[in-house]
Legacy VTK file of the C-alpha trace (Angstrom):
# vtk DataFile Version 3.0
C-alpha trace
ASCII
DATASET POLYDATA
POINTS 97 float
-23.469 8.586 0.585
-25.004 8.600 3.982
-28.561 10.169 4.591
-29.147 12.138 7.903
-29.706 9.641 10.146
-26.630 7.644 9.035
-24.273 10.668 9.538
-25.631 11.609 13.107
-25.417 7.931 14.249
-21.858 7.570 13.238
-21.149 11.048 14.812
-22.587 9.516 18.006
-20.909 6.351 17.730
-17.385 8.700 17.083
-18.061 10.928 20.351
-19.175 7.626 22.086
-15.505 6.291 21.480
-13.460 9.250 22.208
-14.593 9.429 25.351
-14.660 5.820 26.208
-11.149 5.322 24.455
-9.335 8.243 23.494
-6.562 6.431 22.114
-8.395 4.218 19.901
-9.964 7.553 18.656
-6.788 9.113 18.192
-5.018 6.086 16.453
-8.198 6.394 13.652
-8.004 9.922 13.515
-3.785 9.835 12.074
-4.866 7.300 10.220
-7.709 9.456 8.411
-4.633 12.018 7.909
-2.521 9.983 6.670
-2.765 9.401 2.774
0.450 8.246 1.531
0.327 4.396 0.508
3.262 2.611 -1.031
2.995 0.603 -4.322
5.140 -0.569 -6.619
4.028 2.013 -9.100
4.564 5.029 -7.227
8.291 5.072 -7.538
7.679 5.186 -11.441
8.820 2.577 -14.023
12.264 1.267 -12.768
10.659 -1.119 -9.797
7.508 -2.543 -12.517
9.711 -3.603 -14.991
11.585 -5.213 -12.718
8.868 -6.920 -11.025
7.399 -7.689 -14.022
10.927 -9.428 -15.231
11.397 -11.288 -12.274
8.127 -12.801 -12.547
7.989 -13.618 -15.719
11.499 -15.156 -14.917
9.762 -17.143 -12.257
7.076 -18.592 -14.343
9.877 -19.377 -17.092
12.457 -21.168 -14.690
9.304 -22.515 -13.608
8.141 -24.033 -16.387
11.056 -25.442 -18.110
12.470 -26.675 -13.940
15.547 -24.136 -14.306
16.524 -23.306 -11.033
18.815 -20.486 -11.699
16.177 -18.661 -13.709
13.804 -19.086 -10.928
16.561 -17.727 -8.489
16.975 -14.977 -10.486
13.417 -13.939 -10.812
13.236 -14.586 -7.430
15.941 -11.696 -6.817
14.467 -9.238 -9.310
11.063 -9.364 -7.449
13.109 -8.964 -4.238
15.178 -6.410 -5.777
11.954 -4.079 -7.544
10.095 -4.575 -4.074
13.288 -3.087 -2.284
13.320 -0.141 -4.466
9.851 0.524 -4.372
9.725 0.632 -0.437
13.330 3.174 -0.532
12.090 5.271 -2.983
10.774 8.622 -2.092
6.592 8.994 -2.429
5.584 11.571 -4.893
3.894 14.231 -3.530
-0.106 14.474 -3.387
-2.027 17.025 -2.470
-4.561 16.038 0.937
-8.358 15.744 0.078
-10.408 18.119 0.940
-12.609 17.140 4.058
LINES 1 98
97 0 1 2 3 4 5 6 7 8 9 10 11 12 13 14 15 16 17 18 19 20 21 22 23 24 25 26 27 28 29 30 31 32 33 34 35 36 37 38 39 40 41 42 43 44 45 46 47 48 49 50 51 52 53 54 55 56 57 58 59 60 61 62 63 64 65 66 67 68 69 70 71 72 73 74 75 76 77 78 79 80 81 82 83 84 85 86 87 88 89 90 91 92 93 94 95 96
């Protein structure tokens, strides 16, 4: 938590760049409104078991110098990282301020 002086510094510092560079300032502000960030979990279970498979077929093909397994874990990964970046975000509500 910032104490008084803190807050009225970085309120200076904020004015201090939107009127030296407004379009820095603007850039920061979207970016404050912006709360949506993509994982792998967000698009529910289908993309982590996937990911998990493929790795764990990496580390198997890995291990026992299979290099179809490894391809194939290889594509899983690919293939639950695809999904997870299609897949829709589930809808959050925007903090308070």
């Amino acid at each position: 938590m910032l104490n008084d002086r803190e807050r009225s510094l970085l309120a200076l510092i904020e004015r201090d760049l939107q009127a030296t560079d407004p379009g820095l300032a603007a850039r920061f502000s979207r970016l404050g409104r912006h709360p949506g960030t993509r994982s792998v979990r967000g698009p529910g279970v289908i993309p982590m078991v996937l990911l998990a498979g493929g790795l764990l077929l990496l580390l198997v093909g890995g291990v026992t110098a299979a290099v179809p397994v490894v391809v194939s874990g290889i594509l899983m990964a690919v293939a639950a990282l695809a999904l997870a970046l299609v897949a829709p975000l589930p809808a959050r509500p925007f903090p308070s301020s």
